[in-house]
Backbone as a printed PyTorch tensor [residue, N CA C, xyz], in Angstrom:
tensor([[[  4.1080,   6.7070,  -7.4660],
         [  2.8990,   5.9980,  -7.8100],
         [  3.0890,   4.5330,  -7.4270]],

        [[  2.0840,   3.9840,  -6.6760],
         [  2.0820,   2.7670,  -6.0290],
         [  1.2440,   1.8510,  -7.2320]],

        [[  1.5740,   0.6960,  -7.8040],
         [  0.6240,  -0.1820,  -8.3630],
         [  0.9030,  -1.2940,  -7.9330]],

        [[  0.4630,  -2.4360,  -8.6330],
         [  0.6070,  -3.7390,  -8.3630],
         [  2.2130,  -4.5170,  -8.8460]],

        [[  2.5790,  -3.7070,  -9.7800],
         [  3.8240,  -4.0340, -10.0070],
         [  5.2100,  -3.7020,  -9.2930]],

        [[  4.7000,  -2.1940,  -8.1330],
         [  5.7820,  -2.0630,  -7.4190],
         [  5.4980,  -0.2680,  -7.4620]],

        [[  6.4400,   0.1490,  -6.6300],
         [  6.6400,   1.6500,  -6.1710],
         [  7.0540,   2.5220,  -7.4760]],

        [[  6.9190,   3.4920,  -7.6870],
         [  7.8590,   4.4010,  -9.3300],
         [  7.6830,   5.3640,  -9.3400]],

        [[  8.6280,   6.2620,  -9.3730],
         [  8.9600,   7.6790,  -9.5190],
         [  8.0580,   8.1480, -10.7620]],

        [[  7.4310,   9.0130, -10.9780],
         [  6.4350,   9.1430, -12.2020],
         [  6.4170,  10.7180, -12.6730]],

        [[  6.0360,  10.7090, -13.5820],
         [  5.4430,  11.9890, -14.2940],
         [  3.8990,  11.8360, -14.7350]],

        [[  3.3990,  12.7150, -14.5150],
         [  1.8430,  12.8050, -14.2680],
         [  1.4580,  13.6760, -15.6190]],

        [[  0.7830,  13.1260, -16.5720],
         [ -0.0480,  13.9160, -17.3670],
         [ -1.5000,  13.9180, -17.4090]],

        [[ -1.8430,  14.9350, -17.5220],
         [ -3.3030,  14.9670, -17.0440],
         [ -3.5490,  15.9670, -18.5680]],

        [[ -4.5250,  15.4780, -19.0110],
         [ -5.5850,  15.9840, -20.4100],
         [ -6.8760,  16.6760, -19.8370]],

        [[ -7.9790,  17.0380, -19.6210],
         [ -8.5880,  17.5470, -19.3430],
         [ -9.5170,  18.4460, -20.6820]],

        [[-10.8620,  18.3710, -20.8020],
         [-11.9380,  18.9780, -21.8290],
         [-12.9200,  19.0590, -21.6400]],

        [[-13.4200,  20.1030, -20.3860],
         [-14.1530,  21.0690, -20.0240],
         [-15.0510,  19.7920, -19.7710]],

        [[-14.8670,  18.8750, -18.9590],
         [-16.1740,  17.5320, -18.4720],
         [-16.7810,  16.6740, -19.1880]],

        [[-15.7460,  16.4320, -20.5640],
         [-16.1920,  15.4770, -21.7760],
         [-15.2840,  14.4620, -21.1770]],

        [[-14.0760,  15.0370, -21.6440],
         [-12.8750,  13.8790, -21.4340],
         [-11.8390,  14.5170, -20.1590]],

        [[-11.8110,  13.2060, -19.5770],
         [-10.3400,  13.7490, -18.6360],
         [ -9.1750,  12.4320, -18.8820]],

        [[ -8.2950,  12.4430, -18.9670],
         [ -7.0940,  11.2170, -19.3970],
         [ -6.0780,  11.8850, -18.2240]],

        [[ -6.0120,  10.6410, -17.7040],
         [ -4.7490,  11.1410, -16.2100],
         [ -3.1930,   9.5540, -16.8850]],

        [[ -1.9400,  10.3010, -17.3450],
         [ -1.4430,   9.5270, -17.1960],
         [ -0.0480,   9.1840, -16.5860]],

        [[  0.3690,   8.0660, -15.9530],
         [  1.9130,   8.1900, -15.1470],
         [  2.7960,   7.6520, -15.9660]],

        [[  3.8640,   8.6690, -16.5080],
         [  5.1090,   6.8060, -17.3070],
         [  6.3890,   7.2240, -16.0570]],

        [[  6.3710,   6.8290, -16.2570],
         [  8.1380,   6.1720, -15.4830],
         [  9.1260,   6.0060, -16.2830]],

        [[ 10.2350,   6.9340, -15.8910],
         [ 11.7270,   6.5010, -16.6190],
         [ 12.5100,   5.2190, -16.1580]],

        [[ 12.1160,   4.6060, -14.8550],
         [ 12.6820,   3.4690, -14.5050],
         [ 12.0050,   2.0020, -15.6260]],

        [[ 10.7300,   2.3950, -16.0420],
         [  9.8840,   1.4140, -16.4220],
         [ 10.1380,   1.4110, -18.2450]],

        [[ 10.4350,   2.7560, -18.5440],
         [  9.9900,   3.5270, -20.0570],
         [  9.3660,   3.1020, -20.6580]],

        [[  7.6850,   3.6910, -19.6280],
         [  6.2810,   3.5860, -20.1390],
         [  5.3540,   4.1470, -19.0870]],

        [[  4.4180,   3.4760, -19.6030],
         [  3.0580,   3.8230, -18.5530],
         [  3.0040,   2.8150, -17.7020]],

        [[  2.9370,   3.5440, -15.8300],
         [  2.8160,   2.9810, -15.2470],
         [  1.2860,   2.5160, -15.1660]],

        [[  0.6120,   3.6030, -14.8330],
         [ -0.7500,   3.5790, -14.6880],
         [ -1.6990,   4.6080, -15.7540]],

        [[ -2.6880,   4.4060, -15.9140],
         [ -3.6330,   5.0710, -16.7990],
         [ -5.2590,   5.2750, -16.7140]],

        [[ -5.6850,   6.4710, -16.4680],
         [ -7.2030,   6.5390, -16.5870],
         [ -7.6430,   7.6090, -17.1580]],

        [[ -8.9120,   6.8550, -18.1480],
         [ -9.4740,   7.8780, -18.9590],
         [-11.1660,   7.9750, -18.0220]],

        [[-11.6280,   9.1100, -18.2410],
         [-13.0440,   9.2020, -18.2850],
         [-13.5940,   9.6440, -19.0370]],

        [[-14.7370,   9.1200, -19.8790],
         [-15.1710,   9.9600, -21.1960],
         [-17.0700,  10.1110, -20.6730]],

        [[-17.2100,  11.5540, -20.7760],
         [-18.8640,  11.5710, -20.3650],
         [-19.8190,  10.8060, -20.9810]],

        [[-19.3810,   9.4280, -22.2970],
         [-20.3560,   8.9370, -22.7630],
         [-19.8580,   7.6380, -21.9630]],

        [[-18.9940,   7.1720, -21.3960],
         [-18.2880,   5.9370, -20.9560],
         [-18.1880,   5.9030, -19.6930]],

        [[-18.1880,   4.9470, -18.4450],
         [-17.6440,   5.5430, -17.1720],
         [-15.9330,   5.6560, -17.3510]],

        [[-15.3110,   5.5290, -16.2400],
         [-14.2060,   5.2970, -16.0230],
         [-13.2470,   3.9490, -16.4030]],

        [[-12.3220,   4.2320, -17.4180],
         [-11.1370,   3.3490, -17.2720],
         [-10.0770,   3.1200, -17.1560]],

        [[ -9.5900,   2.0350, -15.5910],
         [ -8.3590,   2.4730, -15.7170],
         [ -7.3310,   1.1430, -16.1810]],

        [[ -5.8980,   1.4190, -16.1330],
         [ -4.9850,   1.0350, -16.2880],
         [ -4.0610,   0.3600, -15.3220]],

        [[ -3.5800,  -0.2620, -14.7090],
         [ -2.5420,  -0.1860, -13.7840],
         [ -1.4240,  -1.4970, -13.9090]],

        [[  0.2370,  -1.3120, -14.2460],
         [  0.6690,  -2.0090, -14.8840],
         [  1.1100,  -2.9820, -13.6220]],

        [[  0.7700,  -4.4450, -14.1240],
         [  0.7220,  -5.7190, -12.6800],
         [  2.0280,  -5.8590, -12.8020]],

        [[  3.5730,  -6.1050, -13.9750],
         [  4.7130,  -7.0100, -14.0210],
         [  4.8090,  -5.5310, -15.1020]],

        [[  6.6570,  -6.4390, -14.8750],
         [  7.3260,  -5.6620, -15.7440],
         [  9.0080,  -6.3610, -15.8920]],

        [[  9.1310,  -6.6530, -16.9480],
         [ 10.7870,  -6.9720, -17.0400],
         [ 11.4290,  -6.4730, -17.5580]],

        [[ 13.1880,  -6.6010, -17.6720],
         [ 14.1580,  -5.7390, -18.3800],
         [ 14.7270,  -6.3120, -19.3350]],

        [[ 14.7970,  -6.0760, -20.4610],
         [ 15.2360,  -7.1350, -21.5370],
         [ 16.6230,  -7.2100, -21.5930]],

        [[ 17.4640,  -8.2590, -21.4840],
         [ 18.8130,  -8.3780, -21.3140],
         [ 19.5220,  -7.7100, -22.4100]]])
């Protein structure tokens, strides 16, 4: 998964409810979190997520 913060090996979860809700999300073990994130809810459009920075705490 490509974002603004850089390249990352990811795991993809995807939620899905029959065209109400769909939630797509990536975390990363390099990052340990969410890289990127989007929900769609049929009363809402689309929102997404995408993580810009990231540091390693000493």
């Amino acid at each position: 998964m490509t974002v603004p913060a850089g390249t990352f090996d990811c795991y993809k979860i995807v939620y899905d409810q029959e065209g109400t809700i769909r939630v797509e999300a990536w975390f990363s073990e390099d990052v340990k979190g969410l890289v990127k994130y989007s929900e769609e809810l049929f009363w809402h459009g689309p929102d997404i997520w995408e993580l810009e920075s990231y540091s390693v705490a000493p």
